[in-house]
C-alpha positions as CSV (number, residue, x, y, z in Angstrom):
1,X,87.2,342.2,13.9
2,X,89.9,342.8,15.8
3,X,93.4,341.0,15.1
4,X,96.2,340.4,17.7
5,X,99.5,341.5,16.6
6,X,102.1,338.2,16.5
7,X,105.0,338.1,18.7
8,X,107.9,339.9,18.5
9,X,110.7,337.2,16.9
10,X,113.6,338.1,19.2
11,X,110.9,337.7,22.2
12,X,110.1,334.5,21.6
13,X,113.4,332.7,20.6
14,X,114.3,334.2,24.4
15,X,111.0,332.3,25.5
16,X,112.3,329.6,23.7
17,X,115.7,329.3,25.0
18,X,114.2,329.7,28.5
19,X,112.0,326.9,28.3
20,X,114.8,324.7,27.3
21,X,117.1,325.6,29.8
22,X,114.3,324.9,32.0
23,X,114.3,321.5,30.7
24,X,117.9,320.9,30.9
25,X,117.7,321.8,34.7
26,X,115.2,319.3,35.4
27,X,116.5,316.7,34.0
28,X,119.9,316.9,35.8
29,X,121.8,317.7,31.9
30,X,124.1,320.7,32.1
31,X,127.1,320.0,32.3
32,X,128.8,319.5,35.9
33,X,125.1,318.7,37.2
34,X,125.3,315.1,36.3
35,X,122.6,313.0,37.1
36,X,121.9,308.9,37.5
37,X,121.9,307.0,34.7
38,X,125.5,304.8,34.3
39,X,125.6,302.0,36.3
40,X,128.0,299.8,37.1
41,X,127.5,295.8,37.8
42,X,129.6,294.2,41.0
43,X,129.9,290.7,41.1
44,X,131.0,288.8,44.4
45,X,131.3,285.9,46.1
46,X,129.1,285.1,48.3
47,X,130.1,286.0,52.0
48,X,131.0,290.3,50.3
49,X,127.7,290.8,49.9
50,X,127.5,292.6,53.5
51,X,130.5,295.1,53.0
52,X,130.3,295.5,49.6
53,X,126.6,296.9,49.7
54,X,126.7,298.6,53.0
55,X,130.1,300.2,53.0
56,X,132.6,299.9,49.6
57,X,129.9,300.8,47.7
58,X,128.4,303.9,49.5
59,X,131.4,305.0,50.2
60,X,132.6,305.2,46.6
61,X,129.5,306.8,45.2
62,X,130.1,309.1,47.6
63,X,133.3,309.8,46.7
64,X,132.8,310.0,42.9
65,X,130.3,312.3,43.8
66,X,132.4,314.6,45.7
67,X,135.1,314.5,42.9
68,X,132.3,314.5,39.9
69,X,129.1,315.9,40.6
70,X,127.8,312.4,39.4
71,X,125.5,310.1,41.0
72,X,126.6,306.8,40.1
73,X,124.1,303.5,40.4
74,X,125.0,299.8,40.9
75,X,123.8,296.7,40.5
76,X,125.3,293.7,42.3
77,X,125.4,290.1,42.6
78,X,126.7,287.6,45.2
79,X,126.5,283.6,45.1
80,X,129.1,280.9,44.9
81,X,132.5,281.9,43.4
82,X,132.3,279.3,41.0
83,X,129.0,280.1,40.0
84,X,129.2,283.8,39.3
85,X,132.7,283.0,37.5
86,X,130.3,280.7,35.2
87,X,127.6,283.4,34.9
88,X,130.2,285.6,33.6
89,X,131.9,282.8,31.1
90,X,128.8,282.0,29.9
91,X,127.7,285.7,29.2
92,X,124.4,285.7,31.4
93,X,126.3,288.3,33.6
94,X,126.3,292.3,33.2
95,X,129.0,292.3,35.5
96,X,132.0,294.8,35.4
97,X,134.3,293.8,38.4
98,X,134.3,290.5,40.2
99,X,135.2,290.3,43.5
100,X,136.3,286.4,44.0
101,X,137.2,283.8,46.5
102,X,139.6,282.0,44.3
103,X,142.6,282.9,42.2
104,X,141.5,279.9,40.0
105,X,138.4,281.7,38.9
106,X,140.5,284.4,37.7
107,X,142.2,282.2,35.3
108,X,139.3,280.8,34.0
109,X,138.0,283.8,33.2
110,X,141.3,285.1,31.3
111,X,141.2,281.8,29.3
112,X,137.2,282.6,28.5
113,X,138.7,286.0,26.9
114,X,136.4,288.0,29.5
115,X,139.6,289.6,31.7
116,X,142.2,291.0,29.5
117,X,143.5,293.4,31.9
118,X,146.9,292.7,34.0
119,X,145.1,292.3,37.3
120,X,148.5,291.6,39.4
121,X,149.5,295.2,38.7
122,X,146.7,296.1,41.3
123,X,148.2,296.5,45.1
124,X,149.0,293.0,46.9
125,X,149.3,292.0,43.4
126,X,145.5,291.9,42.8
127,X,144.1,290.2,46.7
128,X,141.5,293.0,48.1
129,X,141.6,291.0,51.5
130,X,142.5,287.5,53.0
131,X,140.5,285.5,55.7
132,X,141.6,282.3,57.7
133,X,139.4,279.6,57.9
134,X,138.2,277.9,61.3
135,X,135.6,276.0,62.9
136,X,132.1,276.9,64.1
137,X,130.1,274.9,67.0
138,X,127.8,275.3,69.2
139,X,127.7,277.4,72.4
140,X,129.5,275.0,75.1
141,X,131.1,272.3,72.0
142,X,129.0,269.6,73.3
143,X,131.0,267.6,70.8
144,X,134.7,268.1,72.2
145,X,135.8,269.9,68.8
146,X,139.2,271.1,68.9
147,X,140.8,270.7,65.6
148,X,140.1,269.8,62.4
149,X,140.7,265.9,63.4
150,X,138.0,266.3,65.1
151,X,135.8,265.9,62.6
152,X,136.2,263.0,61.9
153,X,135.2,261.4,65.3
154,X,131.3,259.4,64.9
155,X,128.5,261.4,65.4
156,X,129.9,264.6,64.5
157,X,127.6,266.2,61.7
158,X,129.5,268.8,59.1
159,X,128.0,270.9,56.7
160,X,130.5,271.7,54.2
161,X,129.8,273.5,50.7
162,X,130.2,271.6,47.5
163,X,134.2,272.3,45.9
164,X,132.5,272.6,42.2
165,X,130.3,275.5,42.6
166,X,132.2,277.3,46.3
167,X,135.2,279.1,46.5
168,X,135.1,279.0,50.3
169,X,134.7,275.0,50.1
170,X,137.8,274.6,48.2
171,X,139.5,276.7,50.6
172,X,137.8,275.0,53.9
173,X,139.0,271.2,52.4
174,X,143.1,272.8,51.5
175,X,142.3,274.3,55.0
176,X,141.7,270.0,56.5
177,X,144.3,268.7,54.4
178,X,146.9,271.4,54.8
179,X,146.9,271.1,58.6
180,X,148.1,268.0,59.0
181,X,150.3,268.5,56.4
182,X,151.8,271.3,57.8
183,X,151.8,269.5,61.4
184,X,153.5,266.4,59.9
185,X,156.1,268.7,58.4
186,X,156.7,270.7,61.8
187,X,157.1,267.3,63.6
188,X,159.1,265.8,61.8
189,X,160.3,268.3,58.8
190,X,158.7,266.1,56.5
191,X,155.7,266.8,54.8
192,X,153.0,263.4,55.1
193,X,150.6,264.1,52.1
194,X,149.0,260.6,53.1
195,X,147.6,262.2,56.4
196,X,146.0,265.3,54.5
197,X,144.6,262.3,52.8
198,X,143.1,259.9,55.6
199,X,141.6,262.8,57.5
200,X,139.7,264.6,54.8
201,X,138.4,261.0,53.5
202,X,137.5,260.2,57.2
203,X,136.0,263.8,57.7
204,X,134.0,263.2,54.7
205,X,131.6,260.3,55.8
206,X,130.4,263.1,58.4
207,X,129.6,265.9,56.0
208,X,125.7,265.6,56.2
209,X,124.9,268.6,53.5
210,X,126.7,270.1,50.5
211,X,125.2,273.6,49.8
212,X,126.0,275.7,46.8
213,X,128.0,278.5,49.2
214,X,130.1,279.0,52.1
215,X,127.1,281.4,52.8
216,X,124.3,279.1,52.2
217,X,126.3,276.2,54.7
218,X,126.1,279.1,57.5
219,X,122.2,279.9,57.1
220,X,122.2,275.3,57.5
221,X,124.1,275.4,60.6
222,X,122.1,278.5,61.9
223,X,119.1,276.8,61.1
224,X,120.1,274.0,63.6
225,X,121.3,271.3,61.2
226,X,124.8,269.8,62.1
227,X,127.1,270.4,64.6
228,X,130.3,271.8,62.8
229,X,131.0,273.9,59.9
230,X,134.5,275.4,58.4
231,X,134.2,278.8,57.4
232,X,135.8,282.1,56.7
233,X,136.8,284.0,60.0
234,X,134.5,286.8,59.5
235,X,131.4,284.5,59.1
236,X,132.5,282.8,62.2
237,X,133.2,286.3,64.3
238,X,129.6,287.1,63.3
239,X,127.7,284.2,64.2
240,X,129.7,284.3,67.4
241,X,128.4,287.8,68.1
242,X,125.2,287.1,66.7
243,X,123.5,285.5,70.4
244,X,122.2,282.7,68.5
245,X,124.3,280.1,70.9
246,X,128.0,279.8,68.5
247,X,131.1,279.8,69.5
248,X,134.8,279.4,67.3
249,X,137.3,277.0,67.6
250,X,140.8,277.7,66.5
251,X,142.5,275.1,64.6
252,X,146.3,274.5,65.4
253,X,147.0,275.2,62.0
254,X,144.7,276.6,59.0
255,X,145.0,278.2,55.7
256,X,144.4,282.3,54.9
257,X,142.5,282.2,51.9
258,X,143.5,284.9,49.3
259,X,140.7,287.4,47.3
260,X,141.2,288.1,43.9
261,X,139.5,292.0,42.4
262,X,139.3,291.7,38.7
263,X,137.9,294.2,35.7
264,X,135.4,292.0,33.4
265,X,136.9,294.0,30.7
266,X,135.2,293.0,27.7
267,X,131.8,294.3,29.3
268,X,133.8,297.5,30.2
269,X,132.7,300.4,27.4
270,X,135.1,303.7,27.0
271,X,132.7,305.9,28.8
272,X,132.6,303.2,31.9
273,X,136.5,302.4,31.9
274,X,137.4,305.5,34.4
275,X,134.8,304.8,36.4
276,X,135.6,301.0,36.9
277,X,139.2,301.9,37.3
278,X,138.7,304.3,40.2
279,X,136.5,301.9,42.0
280,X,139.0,299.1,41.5
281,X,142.0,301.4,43.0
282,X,139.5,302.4,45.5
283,X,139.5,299.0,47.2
284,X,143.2,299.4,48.2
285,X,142.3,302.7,49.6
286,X,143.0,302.6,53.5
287,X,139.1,303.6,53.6
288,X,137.9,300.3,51.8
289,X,139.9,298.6,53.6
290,X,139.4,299.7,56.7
291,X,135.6,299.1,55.7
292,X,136.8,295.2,55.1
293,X,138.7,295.1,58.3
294,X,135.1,296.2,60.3
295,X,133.3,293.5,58.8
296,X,136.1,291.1,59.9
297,X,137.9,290.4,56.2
298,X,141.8,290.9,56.6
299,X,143.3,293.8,54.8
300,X,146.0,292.9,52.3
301,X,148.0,295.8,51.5
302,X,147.5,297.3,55.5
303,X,148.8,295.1,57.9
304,X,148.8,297.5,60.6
305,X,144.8,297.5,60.2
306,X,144.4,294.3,61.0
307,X,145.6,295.5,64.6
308,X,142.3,297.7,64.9
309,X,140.2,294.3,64.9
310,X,140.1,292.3,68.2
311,X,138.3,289.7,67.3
312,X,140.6,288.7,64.8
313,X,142.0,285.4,66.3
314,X,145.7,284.1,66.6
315,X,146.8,281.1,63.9
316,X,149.7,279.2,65.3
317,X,150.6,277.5,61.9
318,X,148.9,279.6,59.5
319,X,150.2,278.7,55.8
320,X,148.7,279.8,52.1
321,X,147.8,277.9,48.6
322,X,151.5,278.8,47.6
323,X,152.7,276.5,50.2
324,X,151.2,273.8,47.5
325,X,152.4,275.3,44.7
326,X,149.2,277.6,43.9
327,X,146.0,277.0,42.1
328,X,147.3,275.4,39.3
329,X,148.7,271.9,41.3
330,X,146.4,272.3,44.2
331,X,143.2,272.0,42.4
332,X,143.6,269.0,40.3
333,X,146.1,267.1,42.5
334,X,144.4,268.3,46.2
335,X,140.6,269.2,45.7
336,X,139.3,267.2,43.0
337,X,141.4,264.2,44.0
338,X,140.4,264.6,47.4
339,X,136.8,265.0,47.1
340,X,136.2,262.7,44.3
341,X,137.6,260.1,46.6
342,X,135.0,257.6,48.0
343,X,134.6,258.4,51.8
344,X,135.6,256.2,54.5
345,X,133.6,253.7,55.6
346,X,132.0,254.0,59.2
């Protein structure tokens, strides 16, 4: 019988070093050939959803890329700025960074313990972009809309989002209030709180729908039912260039609403930290926010960008929450004691 000699030792710890470099190779594991596997969670309100996912976020993971030799994934999110600030309180969310429509949110999720992190340090003391908010109609304004008073007249149907669960509809009714407060102060340098009042409680026996988002009111109106919303700029410089039969009207006066970037530290681990930190700094890149200023957001720390967009319009009496103290008076003493109010009757 004939036997077959075993393999030399030397020869096969070589085959076996071989076959696991082999391995390593495949798999993407040697170091410097990093493959997928951390991912990061974006959460935003609801109107980022188009440049987050088609431009901020490509364009960082190609970056880090570049820099790293890693291939980064994400996850993201997008729905009313209240909600998602809820998710996150709550603890249903896996999100890392929230990009928000309301300073507010931010505090409320500092109080909930869930952002630590100095988030004014960040350039434009934490706003990734701004956005003023007007009026959408239909092609021709069949209804004579020319200001937010306007709205009020009979027969004019509004869609406007519900204040407890949208950024963007806390920032459209300060928007209706503010202008004729800042009107009245212009006219007659004294500020008439009473007729921010009147016309947002007259406005209100028109609004027709309440949906969750400012996103959700546009997909209404689109779908043919009202004849006015109040939106953020870029939503109305899209459904203007969209053919559908839209066209903008520029209030005299109108509030820039302001967009809070925040870490959710506390579901930020050691081995995720640099990453979240570069893609936060990387929104006040010029190339983010160049990316914002194409999709019709205002940059915040480049003015001079703003000049590249054409469509952006022209506010004559443009003003900011500051002018009513910030979030902390104009919420409780504006929005909830505004919309709470009982409409007037027709």
């Amino acid at each position: 019988m004939r036997i077959t000699a075993p393999k030399n030792n030397a020869t096969l710890r070589v085959t076996v070093v071989l076959a696991l470099l082999l391995v390593l190779i495949l798999s993407g594991c040697l170091p410097g050939s990093k493959s997928g596997g951390r991912r990061i969670t974006v959460y935003g309100f609801s109107v980022m959803q188009d440049v987050i996912e088609k431009e901020i976020i490509p364009a960082f993971k190609a970056k880090w890329k570049r820099e790293h030799n890693e291939e980064l994934n994400f996850a993201t999110s997008f729905a009313g700025s209240e909600i998602i600030t809820n998710q996150i309180i709550q603890g249903v969310s896996e999100a890392k960074i929230a990009i928000l429509s309301i300073e507010r949110d931010v505090d409320r999720l500092q109080e909930a313990g869930a952002v630590t992190s100095d988030w004014r340090r960040m350039p434009a003391r934490g706003i990734v972009n701004k956005s003023p908010f007007l009026i959408v109609v239909q092609q021709g304004n069949p209804k004579g809309i020319h200001d937010f008073a306007d709205l009020a007249k009979p027969g004019i149907r509004v869609i406007h989002p519900n204040p407890y669960n949208s950024g963007g509809a806390q920032w459209s009714l300060l928007a209706i209030y503010g202008s004729e407060v800042i009107k009245s102060e212009k006219q007659t340098g004294t500020r008439d709180e009473a007729r921010g009042l009147q016309l947002f409680k007259a406005i209100r026996k028109n609004i027709k729908m309440t949906p969750d988002s400012a996103r959700a009111a546009r997909t209404l109106f689109e779908q043919g039912h009202g004849d006015a919303i109040v939106t953020y700029e870029l939503d109305a410089i899209s459904m203007k260039q969209s053919g559908k039969g839209f066209e903008i009207v520029v209030p005299e006066s109108t509030i820039f609403s302001e967009h809070p970037a925040v870490v959710i530290d506390r579901k930020v681990t050691a081995e995720d930290r640099p990453i979240v930190d570069a893609f936060m700094e990387f929104l006040w890149s010029d190339e983010a926010q160049r990316a914002f200023v194409k999709y019709n957001l205002r940059s915040a720390s480049n003015e001079s960008l703003n000049e590249t967009n054409k469509e952006f319009v022209q506010i004559k009496l443009p003003f900011t929450v500051g002018d009513f103290g910030g979030w902390s008076k104009a919420y409780p003493e504006i929005i909830e004691r505004i919309w709470d109010a009982p409409a007037e009757k027709k």
